[in-house]
VOFILUM-311991 format. One record per residue (C-alpha): y, z negated, x negated. Coordinates in steps of 0.1 Angstrom, whole numbers, plus 5000, padded with zeros to 4 digits. Layout:
BEGIN
YZX/...
***
This chain:
BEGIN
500050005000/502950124976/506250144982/506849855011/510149794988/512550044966/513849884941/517149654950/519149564920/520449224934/518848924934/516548934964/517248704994/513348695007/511848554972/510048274982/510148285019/507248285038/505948655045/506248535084/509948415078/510748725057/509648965088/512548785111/514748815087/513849195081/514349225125/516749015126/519049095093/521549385091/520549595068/524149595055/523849255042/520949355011/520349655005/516249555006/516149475041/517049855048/513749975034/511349645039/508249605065/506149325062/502649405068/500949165093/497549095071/500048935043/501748705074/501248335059/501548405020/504348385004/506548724996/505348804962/509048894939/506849244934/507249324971/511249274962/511049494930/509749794933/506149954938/504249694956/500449634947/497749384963/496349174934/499249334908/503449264900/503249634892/505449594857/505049574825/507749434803/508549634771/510249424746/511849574713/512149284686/513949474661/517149564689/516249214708/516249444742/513749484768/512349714798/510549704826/507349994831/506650064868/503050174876/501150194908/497750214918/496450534899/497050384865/495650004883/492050104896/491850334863/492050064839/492349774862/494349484836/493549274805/491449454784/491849834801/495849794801/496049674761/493749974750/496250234772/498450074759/497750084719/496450424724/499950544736/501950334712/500550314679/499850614655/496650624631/496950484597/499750194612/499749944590/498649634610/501349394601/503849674599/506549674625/505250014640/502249814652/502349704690/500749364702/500149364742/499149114765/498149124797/496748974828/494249084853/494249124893/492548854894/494848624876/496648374902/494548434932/491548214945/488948394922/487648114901/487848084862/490648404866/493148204841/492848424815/494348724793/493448924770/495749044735/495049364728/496849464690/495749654659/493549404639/494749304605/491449184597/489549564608/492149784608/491349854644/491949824678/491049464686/491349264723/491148874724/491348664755/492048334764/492348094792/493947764802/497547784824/500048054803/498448354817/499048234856/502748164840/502848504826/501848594859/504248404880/507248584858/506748874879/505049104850/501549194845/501949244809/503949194779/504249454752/506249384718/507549634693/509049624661/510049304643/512549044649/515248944618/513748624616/511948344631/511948364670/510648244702/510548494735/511248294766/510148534799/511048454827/511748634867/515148794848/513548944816/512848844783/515448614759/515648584722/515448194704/515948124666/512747954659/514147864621/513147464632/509947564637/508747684608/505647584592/505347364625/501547304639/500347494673/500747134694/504347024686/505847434687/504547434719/505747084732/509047164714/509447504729/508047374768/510747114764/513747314753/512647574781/512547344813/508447314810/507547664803/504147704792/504047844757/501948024736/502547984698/501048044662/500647834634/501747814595/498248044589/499848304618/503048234596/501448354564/499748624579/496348494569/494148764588/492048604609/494848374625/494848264661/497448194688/497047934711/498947744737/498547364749/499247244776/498546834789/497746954829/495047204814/493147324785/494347494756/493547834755/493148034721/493248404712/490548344684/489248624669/490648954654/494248814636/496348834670/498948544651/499348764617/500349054640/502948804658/503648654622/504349014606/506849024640/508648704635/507348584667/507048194665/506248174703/506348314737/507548084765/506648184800/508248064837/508248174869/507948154906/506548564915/503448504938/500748774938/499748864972/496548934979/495349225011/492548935029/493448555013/491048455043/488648665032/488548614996/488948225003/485648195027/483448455001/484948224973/483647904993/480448085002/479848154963/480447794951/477447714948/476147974929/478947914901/478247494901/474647604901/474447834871/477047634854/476247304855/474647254818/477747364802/480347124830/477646884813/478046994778/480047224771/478247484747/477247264723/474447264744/473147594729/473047424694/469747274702/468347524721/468847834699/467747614664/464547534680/464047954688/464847964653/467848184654/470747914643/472248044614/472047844587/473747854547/475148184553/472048334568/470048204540/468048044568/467748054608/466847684609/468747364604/466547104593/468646804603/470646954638/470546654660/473846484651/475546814661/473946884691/475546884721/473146614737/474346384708/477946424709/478046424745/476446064750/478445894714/481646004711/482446194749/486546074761/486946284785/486346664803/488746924803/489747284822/491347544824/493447624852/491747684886/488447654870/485347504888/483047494859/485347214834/483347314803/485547164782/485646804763/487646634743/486046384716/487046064696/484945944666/483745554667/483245434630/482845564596/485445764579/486845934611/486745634637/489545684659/489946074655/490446254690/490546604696/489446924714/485246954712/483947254689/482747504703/478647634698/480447894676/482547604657/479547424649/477347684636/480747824614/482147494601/478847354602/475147504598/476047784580/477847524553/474447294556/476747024572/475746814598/478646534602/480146574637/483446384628/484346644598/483046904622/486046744646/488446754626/487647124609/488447194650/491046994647/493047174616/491947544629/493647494664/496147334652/497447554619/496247834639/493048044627/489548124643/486647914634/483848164630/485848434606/486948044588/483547934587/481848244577/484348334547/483648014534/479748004539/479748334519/482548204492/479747914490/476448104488/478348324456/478948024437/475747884445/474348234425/476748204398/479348494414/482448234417/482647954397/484547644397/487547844378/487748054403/487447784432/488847534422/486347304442/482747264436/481247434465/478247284477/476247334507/476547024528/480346904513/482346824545/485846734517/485447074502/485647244537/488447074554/490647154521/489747474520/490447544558/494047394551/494747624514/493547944535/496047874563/498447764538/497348024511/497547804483/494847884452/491747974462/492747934498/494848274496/491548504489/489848344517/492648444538/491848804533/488448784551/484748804540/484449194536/487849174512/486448874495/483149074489/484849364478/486849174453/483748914439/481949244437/478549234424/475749144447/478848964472/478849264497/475049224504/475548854516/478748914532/477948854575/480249114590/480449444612/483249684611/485349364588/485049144617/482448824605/479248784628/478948534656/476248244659/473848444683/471148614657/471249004647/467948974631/466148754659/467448924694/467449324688/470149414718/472449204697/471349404667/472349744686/475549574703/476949444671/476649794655/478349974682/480349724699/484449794696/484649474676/481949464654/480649144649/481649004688/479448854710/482348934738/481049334733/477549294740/476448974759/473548754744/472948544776/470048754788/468848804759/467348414760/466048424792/462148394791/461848734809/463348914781/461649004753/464349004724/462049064696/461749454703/464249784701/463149954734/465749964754/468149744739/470350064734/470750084771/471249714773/473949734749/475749994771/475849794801/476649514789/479249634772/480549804802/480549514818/482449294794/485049554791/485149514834/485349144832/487849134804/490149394822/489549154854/490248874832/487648634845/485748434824/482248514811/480948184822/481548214860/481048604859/477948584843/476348244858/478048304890/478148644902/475748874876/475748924836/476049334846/477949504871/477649424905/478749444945/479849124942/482849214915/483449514937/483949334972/486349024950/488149254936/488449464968/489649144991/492549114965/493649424959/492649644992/490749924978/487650034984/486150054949/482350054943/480149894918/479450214906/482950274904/483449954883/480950044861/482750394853/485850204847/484249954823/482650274807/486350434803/487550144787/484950174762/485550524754/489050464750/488550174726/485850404709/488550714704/491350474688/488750354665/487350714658/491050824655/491050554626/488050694609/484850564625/481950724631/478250684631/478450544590/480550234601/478050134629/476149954605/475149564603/475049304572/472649384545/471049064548/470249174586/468549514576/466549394548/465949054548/463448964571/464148524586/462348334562/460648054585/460347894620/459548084653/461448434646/459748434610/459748774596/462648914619/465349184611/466449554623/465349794596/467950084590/465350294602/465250104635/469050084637/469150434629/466950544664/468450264684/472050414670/470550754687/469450614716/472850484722/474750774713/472951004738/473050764764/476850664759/477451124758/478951114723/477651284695/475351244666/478151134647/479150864675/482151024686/482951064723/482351454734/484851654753/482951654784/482151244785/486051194780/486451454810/483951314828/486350964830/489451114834/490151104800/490551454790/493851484774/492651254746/491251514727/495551684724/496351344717/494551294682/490551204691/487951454680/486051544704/
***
């Protein structure tokens, strides 16, 4: 339903207003006194909400604000990008609008931390409606770390308060003179000196920042975001929800190379949505299915995997070394649960509360309260560095939120730093520290030089596959990455569609391409290659969906299907009106991919970069139940051609002419993407 409103330039006098109050004043009003009221009709089915500030500013959308806001650091201007439904249902949000979006905007061979690089983020439909766990957004940038196109989402309250600004998405270009917070609002976007917060942790920028801007939520970067350290998060915090943190791919070095100290968010813009009645009662009708396939980790949290996936023998342990940590109890998620447990935490508007917060009782860090690690965070910081104390593991948390960097790329730099000194590559010279496996000291002063990049600290901060390339030797062989990006804690060697999905995936080493959940289910035989190339594909279609949705992959996948489904289709057609399929969502996940898969070829992939770690390909897991596990090349190799017919790209992995047609994507090919 477009066009219910042309664009007034005044402030509008039905903001806020009940859509049943706003329909006497449109019958009642002269149309003299705004000039909105001469073109407005208030469609009965949205009586009862509240008029949406998109109804009041141009092309109106169910589920959308229908603007993106275009803001140009180096001139400190901004401007608003109108789009309607075509460009909505063919990339939907999120994930879908950040890849349009870099594809359009940034040209091959950017440097990543140049000023020509773009950073977007970007909301879903989903995003402020009664679809649970919808809090999220998604960054979408040229990675620093891979050199390219990377999208990382996160939850907790900013992206509703992006939302509520009355834009669906935030795009910044160029670079800013110096230090600077954005603050958004309903008017546009303003330009703060940030100078006082300089070197400043995540926490106190944001409290600082939410106070100065009348409680905005804010999300910020660190002194390693700062310092451009390439693997360095933004996060925001927030004491009515739970932090959310852009993790992976070096989303804060982009905003660092751009001066951007933090982006403050605040508004009032409601979302209306085409049957609130309906989506309420199918929401209500579905609860149970989320509390049901949700409940270990409202319980837990996932620490819970820890246990679970060391006994399968798949934890990885001393840099892959290993796929079994002998002593895992004190880090499980049973353990820390019952000792050191203060409280549960969510994001906003979820049901399933999967996070904790923690506080050590005796020994060295009695007293010490913070956010709990994640399963990821403890097989990073802690099996694959042979360490099993859950207060250094707690406060290796701690100092990665807080200066600002992702825990796994952390973690897995350092386990590989620590496996070539324990072969005689590095040596204490070169260190500084006497790395040992087990050494919680060494860690937590090494986290703090790489985000600081003092010493040693400064090579770490480049990444593993840098640090490999520099060590030389036998380094690149034990270095855990795909395409750059360093590999998660669910095993390529034990569960083949991770094998597959890792090669292929957008990201490279993300478990957010291809999806390990079904992978452990007893049904699912994870130990061989057929079909796994298929599974790959859909699931990666799907998480594409889900992140353009921006719903989180708990509830989507525990709740409502880990693939594709009706049930995505009729949510997302009670918000937005349409009459989209789950055939049709499954094309539009698949377009997404391709999209992402063209930027990346435009940068110089192809079929040689699809390639996993050494260790994975040739050295089989040395002990417990996946003894003798790994994807040969050779097996790579067919699965790789497997996938590549399947997907309708070539033997070389690149998109053909016809698949891009096929999705509407058919220009790509004049725009720079072989084809």
């Amino acid at each position: 339903m477009a066009g219910i409103f042309r664009r007034p330039h005044l402030p509008h006098p039905l903001i806020g207003a009940s859509l049943r109050q706003a329909a006497h004043l449109v019958e009642t009003a002269p149309t003299s006194s705004h000039p909105a009221f001469k073109y407005a009709t208030i469609p009965r089915e949205l009586y009862g909400q509240t008029i949406p500030a998109t109804i009041c500013r141009g092309i109106f959308m169910f589920g959308y604000q229908g603007r993106i806001l275009h803001i140009d650091l180096s001139s400190r201007t901004s401007r608003v990008e109108e789009f309607g439904e075509e460009f909505a249902r063919k990339f939907l949000g999120g994930n879908g609008f950040a890849v349009k979006t870099l594809w359009d905007a940034v040209k091959p061979e950017t440097d990543p931390l140049s000023p020509e690089n773009v950073i977007c983020i970007a909301v879903g439909p989903f995003t402020d409606t009664a679809v649970p766990s919808a809090s999220r957004a998604c960054i979408g940038t040229k990675s620093p770390l891979t050199g390219l196109f990377f999208d990382s989402t996160f939850g907790g309250s900013w992206p509703i308060s992006l939302k509520r600004t009355g834009y669906d998405a935030l795009v910044l270009h160029g670079k800013a003179d110096s230090l600077t917070y954005l603050s958004i609002t309903e008017e546009g976007a303003g330009f703060r000196d940030a100078s006082n917060l300089a070197g400043k942790w995540i926490s106190e920028t944001c409290d600082t920042v939410s106070e100065s801007e009348n409680g905005a939520d804010v999300l910020a970067i660190g002194p390693a975001g700062e310092n451009m350290v390439r693997f360095a998060a933004a996060a925001h915090t927030w004491r009515k929800s739970r932090d959310g943190i852009a993790g992976r791919g070096g989303m804060a070095a982009v905003l660092g190379s751009k001066n951007v100290k933090a982006i403050a968010v605040k508004g009032k813009a409601k979302t209306a949505v085409a049957d609130a009645k309906g989506l309420r009662t199918y929401v209500n009708d579905t609860a149970a299915d989320v509390r049901n396939g949700t409940a270990a980790l409202n319980k837990y949290g996932t620490p819970i995997l820890v246990n679970m996936i060391n006994k399968m023998g798949a934890l990885g342990t001393m840099n892959l070394q290993k796929e079994v940590f002998d002593n895992c109890e004190p880090i499980s998620g049973e353990s820390m649960l019952e000792n050191f447990l203060d409280k549960d935490t969510t994001c906003l508007k979820c049901p399933v509360a999967c996070g904790k917060d923690y506080k050590m009782k005796g020994g060295k860090w009695d007293g010490l309260k913070w956010k709990m690690p994640e399963y990821e965070s403890i097989f990073s910081l802690g099996t694959m560095l042979g360490i099993n104390d859950p207060g250094a593991l707690l406060r290796g948390n701690q100092l990665c939120d807080e200066l600002g960097m992702d825990t796994i790329s952390a973690g897995v730099t350092l386990s590989l730093a620590y496996e070539c000194f324990e072969r005689g590559l590095l040596t204490e010279s070169d260190t500084g520290h006497e790395l040992a496996w087990g050494d919680p000291d060494t860690m937590l002063e090494l986290i703090e030089d790489m985000a600081h990049r003092r010493g040693f600290g400064a090579r770490l901060a480049e990444g593993g596959q840098r640090l490999a390339e520099e060590i030389g030797g036998d380094a690149p062989n034990l270095l855990y990455a795909a395409k750059g990006l360093e590999l998660p804690a669910h095993s390529a060697r034990a569960l083949k569609g991770m094998s597959i999905g890792y090669a292929t995936g957008t990201r490279g080493g993300s478990h957010h391409d291809t999806r390990p959940t079904l992978q452990y289910a007893s049904e699912h035989d994870n130990t061989i290659a057929d079909g796994k190339a298929e599974f790959a594909i859909k699931t990666q279609n799907y998480t594409a969906m889900g992140d353009s949705l921006t719903q989180c992959r708990f509830t989507s996948e525990r709740g409502y299907g880990a693939m594709v489904n009706d049930k995505f289709a009729k949510l997302l057609n009670l918000v937005t009106g349409w009459d989209t399929t789950a055939e049709e969502l499954e094309e539009t996940g698949e377009r997404i991919c391709n999209l992402e898969r063209a930027f990346q070829v435009r940068e110089g992939v192809d079929r040689s970069r699809d390639m996993l770690p050494h260790r994975v390909m040739h050295e089989p897991i040395p002990d417990g139940p996946h003894k003798g596990m790994h994807c040969p090349p050779e097996e790579l190799e067919r699965m790789k051609d497997e996938y590549y017919e399947l997907r309708g790209w070539d033997e070389r992995g690149i998109p053909t002419e016809k698949t891009l047609t096929r999705l509407g994507l058919n220009n790509l090919a004049s725009e720079g993407a072989p084809g």
